[in-house]
BAPAMI-437208 format. One record per residue (C-alpha): residue number from 0; residue in three letters; x, y, z. Coordinates in steps of 0.25 Angstrom, whole numbers, padded with zeros to 4 digits. Layout:
// residues N
[NUM 'ALA' [X Y Z]]
...
//
This chain:
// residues 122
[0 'UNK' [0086 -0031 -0021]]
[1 'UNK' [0083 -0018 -0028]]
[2 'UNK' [0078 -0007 -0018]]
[3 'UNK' [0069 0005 -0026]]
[4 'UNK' [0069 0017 -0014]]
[5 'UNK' [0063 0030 -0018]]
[6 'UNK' [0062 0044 -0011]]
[7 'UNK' [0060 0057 -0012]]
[8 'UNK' [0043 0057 -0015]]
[9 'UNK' [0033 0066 -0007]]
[10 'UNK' [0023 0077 -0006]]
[11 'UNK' [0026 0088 -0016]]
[12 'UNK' [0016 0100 -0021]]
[13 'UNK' [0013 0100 -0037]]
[14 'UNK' [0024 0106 -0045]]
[15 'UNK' [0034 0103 -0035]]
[16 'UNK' [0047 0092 -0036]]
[17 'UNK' [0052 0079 -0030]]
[18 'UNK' [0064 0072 -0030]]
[19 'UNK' [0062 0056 -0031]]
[20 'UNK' [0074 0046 -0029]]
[21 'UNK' [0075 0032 -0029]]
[22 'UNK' [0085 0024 -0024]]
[23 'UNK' [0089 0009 -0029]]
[24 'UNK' [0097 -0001 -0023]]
[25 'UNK' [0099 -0017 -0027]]
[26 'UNK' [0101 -0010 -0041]]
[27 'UNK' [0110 -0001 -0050]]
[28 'UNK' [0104 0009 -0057]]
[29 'UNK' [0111 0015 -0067]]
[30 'UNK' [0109 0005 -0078]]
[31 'UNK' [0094 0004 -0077]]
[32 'UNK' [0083 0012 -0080]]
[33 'UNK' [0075 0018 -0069]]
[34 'UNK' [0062 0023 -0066]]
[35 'UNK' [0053 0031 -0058]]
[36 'UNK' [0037 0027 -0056]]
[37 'UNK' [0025 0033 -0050]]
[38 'UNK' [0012 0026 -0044]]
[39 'UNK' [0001 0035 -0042]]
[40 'UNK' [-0011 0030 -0032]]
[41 'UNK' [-0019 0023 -0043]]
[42 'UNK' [-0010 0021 -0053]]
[43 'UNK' [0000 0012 -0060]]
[44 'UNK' [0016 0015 -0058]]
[45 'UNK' [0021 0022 -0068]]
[46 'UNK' [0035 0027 -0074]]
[47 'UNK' [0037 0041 -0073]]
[48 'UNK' [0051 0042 -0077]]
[49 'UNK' [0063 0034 -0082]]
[50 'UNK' [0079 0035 -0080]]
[51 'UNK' [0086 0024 -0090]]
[52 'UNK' [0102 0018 -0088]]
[53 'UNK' [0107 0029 -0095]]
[54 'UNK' [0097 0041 -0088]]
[55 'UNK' [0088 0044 -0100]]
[56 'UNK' [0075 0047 -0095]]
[57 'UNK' [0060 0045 -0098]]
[58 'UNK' [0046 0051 -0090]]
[59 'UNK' [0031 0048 -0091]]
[60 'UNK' [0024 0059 -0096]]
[61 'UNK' [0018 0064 -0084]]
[62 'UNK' [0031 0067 -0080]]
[63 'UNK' [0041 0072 -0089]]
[64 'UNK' [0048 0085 -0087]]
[65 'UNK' [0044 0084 -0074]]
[66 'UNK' [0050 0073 -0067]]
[67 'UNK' [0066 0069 -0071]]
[68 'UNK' [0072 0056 -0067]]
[69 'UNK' [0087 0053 -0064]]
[70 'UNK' [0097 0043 -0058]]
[71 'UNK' [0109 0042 -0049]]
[72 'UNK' [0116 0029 -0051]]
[73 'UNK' [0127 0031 -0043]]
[74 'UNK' [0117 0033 -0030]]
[75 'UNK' [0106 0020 -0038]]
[76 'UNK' [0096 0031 -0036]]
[77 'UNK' [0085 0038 -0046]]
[78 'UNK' [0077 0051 -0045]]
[79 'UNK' [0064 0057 -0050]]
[80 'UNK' [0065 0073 -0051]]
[81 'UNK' [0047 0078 -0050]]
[82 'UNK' [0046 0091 -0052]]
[83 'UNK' [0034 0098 -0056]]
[84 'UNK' [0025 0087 -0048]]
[85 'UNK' [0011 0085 -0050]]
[86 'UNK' [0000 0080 -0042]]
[87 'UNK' [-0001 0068 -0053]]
[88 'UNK' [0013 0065 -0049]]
[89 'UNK' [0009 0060 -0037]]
[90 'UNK' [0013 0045 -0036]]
[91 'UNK' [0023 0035 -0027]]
[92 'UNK' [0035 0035 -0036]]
[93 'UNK' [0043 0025 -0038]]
[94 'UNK' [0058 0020 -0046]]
[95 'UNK' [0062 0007 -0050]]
[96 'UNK' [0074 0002 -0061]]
[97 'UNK' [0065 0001 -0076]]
[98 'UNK' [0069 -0010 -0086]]
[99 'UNK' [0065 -0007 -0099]]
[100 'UNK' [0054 -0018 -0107]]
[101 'UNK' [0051 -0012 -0123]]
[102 'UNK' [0047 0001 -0120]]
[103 'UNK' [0043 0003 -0106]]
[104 'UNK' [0050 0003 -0093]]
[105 'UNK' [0048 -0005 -0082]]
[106 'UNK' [0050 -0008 -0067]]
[107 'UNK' [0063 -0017 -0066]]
[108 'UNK' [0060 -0019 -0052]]
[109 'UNK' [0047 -0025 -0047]]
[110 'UNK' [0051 -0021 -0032]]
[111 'UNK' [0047 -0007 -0030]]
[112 'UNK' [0050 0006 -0021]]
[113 'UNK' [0041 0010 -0012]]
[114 'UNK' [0041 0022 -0021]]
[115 'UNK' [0042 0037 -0015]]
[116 'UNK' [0027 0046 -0015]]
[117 'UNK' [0024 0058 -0021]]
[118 'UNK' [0015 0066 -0020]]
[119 'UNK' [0010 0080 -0026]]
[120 'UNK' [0001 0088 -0022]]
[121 'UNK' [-0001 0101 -0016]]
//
């Protein structure tokens, strides 16, 4: 059974940083692509940003230069670098394994985190 555990969200005033991890286990990373997703009140999940197999990366607009993804296979763990936060970055955020269909990424598991809050605002 795959577990999806992430830390490191909370209260954090406009402009400032956080450091996001997730931590997997039932699953080894390092040959999937993984993925960090927001869910603002009121709105659909969305993926912000994308780590593939071989650590090339990929951001939703709204975050590029701002937010930096990266892995840690040996310790089955992913991290999501804010800097420069926003009030519209506010959101639960959550991480899952991606599997790839055409284009687009998706959710390869259904079995969600119980995602980490964040929240800015001074």
């Amino acid at each position: 059974q795959v577990q999806l555990v992430e830390s490191g969200g909370g209260l954090v005033q406009p402009g400032g940083s956080l450091r996001l991890s997730c931590t997997t286990s039932g699953t080894i990373i390092y040959m999937l692509a993984m993925g960090w997703y927001r869910q603002a009140p009121g709105k659909e999940r969305e993926l912000v940003a994308v780590i593939a197999s071989e650590d090339s990366t990929n951001y939703a607009d709204s975050v590029k230069g701002r937010f930096t993804i990266s892995r840690d296979n040996a310790k089955n763990t992913v991290y999501l670098q804010m800097n420069s936060l926003k009030p519209e970055d506010t959101a639960v955020y959550y991480c899952n394994a991606l599997r790839r269909a055409g284009s687009s990424w998706h959710p390869r598991y259904g079995d969600w985190g119980q995602g980490t809050q964040v929240t800015v605002s001074s």
